[in-house]
TORPA-4810 file (N, C-alpha, C, O; in nm, 3 decimals):
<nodes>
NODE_1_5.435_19.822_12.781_5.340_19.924_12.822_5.254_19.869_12.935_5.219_19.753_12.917_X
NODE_2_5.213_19.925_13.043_5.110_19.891_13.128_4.959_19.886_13.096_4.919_19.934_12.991_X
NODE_3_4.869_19.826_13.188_4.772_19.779_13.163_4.694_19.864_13.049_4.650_19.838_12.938_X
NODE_4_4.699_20.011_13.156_4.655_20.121_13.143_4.658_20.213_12.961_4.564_20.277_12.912_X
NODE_5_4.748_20.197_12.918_4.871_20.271_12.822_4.833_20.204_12.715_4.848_20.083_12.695_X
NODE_6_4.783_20.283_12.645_4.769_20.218_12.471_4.843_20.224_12.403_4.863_20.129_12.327_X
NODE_7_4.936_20.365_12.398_5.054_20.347_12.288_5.128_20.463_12.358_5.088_20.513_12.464_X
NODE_8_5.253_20.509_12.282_5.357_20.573_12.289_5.396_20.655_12.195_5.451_20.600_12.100_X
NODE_9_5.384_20.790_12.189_5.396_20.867_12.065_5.497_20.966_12.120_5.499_20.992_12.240_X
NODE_10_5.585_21.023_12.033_5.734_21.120_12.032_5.687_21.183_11.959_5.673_21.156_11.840_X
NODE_11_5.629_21.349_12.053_5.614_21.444_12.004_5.725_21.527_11.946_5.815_21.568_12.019_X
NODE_12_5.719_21.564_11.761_5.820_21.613_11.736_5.821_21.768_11.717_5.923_21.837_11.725_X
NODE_13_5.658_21.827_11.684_5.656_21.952_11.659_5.466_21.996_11.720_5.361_21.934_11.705_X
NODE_14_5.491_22.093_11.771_5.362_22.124_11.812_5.310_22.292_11.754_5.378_22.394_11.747_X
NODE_15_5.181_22.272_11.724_5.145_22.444_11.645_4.976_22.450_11.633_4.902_22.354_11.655_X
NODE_16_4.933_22.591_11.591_4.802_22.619_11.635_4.773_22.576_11.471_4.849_22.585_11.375_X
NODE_17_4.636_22.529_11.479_4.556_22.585_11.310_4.441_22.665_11.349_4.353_22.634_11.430_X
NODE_18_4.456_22.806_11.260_4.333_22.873_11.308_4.192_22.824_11.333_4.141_22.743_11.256_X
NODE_19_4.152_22.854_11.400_3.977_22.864_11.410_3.990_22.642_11.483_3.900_22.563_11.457_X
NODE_20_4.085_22.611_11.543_4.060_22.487_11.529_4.182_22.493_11.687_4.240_22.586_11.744_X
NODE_21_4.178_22.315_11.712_4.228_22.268_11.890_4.382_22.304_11.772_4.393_22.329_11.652_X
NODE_22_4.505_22.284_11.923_4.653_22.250_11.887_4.708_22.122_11.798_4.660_22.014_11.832_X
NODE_23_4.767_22.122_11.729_4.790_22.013_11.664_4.995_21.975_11.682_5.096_22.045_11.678_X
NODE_24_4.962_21.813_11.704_5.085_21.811_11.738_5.176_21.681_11.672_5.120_21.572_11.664_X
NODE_25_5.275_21.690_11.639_5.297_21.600_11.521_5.388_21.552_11.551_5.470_21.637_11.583_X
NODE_26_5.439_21.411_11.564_5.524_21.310_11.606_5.463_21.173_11.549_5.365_21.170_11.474_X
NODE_27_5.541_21.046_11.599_5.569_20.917_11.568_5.517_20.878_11.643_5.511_20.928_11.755_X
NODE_28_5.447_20.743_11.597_5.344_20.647_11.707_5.500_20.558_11.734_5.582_20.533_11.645_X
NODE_29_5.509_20.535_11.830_5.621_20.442_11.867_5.558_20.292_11.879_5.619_20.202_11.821_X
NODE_30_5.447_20.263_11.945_5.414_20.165_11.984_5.268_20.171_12.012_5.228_20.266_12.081_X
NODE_31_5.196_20.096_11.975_5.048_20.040_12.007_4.935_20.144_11.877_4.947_20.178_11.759_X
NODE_32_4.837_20.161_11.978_4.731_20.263_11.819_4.639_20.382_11.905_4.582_20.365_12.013_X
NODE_33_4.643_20.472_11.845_4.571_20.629_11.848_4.418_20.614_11.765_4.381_20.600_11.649_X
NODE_34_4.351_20.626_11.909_4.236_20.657_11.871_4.147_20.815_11.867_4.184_20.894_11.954_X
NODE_35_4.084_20.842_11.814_3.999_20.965_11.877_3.919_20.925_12.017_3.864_20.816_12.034_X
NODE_36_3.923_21.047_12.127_3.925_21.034_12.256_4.005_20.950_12.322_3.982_20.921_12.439_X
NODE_37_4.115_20.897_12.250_4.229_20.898_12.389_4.306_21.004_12.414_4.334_21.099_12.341_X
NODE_38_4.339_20.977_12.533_4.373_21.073_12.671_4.535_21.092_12.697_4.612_21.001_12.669_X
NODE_39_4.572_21.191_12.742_4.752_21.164_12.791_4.703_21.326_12.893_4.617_21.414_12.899_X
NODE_40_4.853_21.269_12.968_4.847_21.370_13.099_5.020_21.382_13.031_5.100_21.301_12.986_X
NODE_41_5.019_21.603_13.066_5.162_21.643_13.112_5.132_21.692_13.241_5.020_21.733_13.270_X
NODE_42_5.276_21.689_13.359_5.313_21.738_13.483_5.379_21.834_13.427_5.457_21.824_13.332_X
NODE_43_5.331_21.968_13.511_5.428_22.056_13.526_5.394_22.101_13.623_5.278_22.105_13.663_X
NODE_44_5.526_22.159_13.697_5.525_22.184_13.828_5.440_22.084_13.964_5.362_22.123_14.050_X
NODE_45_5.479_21.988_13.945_5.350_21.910_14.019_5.262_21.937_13.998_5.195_21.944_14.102_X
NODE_46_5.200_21.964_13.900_5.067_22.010_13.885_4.969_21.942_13.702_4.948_22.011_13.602_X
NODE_47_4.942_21.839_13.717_4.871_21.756_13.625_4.795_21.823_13.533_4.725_21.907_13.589_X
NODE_48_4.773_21.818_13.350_4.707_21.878_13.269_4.674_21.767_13.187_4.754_21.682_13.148_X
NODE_49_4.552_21.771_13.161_4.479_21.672_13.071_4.450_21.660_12.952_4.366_21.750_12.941_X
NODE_50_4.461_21.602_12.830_4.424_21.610_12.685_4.384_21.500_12.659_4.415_21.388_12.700_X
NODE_51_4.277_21.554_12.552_4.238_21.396_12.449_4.250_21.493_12.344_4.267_21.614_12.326_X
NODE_52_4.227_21.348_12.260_4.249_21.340_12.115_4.179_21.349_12.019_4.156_21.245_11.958_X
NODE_53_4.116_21.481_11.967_3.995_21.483_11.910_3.999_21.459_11.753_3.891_21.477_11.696_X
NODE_54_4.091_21.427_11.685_4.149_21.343_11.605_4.265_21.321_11.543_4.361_21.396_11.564_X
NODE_55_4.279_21.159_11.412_4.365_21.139_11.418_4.420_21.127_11.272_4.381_21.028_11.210_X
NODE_56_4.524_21.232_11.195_4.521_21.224_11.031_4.708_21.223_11.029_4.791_21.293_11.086_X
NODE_57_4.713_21.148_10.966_4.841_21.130_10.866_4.889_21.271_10.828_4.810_21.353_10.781_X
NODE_58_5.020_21.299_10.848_5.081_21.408_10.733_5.177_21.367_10.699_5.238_21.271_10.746_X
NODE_59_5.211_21.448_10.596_5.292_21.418_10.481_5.413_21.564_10.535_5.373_21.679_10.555_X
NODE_60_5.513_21.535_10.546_5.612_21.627_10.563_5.744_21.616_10.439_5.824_21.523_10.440_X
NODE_61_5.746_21.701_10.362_5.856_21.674_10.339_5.877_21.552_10.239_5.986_21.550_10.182_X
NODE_62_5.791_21.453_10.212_5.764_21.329_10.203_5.829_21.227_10.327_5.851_21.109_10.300_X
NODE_63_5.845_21.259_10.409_5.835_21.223_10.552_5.667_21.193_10.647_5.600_21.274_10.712_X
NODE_64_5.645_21.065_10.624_5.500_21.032_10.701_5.508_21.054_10.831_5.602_21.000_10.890_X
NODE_65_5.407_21.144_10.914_5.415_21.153_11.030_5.270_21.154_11.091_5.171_21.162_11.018_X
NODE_66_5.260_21.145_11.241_5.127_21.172_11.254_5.081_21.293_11.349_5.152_21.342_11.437_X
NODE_67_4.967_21.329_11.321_4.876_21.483_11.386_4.802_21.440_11.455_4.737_21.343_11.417_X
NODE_68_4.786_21.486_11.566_4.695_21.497_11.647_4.642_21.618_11.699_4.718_21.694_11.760_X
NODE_69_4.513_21.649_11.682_4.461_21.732_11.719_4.405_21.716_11.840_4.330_21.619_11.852_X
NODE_70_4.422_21.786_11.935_4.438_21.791_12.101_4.368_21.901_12.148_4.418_22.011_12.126_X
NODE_71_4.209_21.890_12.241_4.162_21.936_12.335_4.225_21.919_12.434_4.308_21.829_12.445_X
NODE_72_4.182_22.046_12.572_4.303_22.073_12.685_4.145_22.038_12.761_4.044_22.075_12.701_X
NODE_73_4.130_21.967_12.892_4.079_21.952_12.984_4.086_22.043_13.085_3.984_22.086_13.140_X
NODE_74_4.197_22.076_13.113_4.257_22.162_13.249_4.273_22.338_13.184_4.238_22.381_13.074_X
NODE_75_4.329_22.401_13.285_4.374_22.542_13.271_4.519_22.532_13.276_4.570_22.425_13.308_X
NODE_76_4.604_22.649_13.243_4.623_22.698_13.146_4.587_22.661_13.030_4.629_22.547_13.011_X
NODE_77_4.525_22.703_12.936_4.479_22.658_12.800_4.564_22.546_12.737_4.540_22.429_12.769_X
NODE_78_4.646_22.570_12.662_4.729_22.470_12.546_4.872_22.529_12.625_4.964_22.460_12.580_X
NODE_79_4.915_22.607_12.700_5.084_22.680_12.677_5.140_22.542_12.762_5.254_22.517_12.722_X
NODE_80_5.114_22.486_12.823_5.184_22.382_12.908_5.220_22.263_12.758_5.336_22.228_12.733_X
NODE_81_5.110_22.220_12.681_5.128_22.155_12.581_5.248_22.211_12.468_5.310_22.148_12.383_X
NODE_82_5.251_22.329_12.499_5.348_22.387_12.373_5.495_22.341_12.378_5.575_22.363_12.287_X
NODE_83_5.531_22.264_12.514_5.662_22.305_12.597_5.742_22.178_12.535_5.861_22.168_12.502_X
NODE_84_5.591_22.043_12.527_5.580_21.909_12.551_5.698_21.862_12.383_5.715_21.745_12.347_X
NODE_85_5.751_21.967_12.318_5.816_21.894_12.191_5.891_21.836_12.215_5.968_21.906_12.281_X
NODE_86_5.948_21.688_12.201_6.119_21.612_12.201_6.024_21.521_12.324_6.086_21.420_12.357_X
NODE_87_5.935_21.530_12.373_5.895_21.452_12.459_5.822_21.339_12.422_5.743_21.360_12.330_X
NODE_88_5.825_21.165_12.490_5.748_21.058_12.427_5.643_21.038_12.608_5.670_20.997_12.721_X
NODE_89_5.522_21.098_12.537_5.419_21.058_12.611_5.341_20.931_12.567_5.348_20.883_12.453_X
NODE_90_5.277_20.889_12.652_5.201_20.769_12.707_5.046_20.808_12.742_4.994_20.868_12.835_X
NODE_91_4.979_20.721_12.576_4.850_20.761_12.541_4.756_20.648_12.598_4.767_20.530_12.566_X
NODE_92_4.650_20.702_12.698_4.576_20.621_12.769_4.431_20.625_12.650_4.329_20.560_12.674_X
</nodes>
């Protein structure tokens, strides 16, 4: 990982909880998730920003996975984030 890059997480499923940010659920691959770290998606050349407004364990299935609940910085709201499933982003 670079200087920059705290960890590496493989988003596997992404979805709303009412009255609350997007929550998105995948595998830490490498390093550690804090609340307020940060990751950027490109789309269209065009950069969108999230942090991490926190960070809880789920239980799937009896399958351990992890949630993140994700504020959007930028515009379009969350739909650019919705797209981001099967993808391993790089958590600053």
């Amino acid at each position: 990982m670079s200087n920059n890059t705290k960890a590496k997480f493989n988003i596997s499923t992404i979805f709303d909880v009412i009255n609350r940010e997007k929550v998105i659920i995948g595998t830490l691959i490498e390093g550690e998730l804090n609340k307020g770290d940060t990751f950027e998606l490109v789309s269209d050349d065009e950069k969108f920003s999230y942090s991490i407004s926190s960070v809880e364990a789920v239980n799937i299935k009896g399958i351990f996975r992890i949630g993140l609940y994700i504020l959007s910085h930028s515009d379009p709201d969350l739909t650019i984030l919705e797209q981001a499933a099967g993808l391993t982003i790089l958590i600053n």
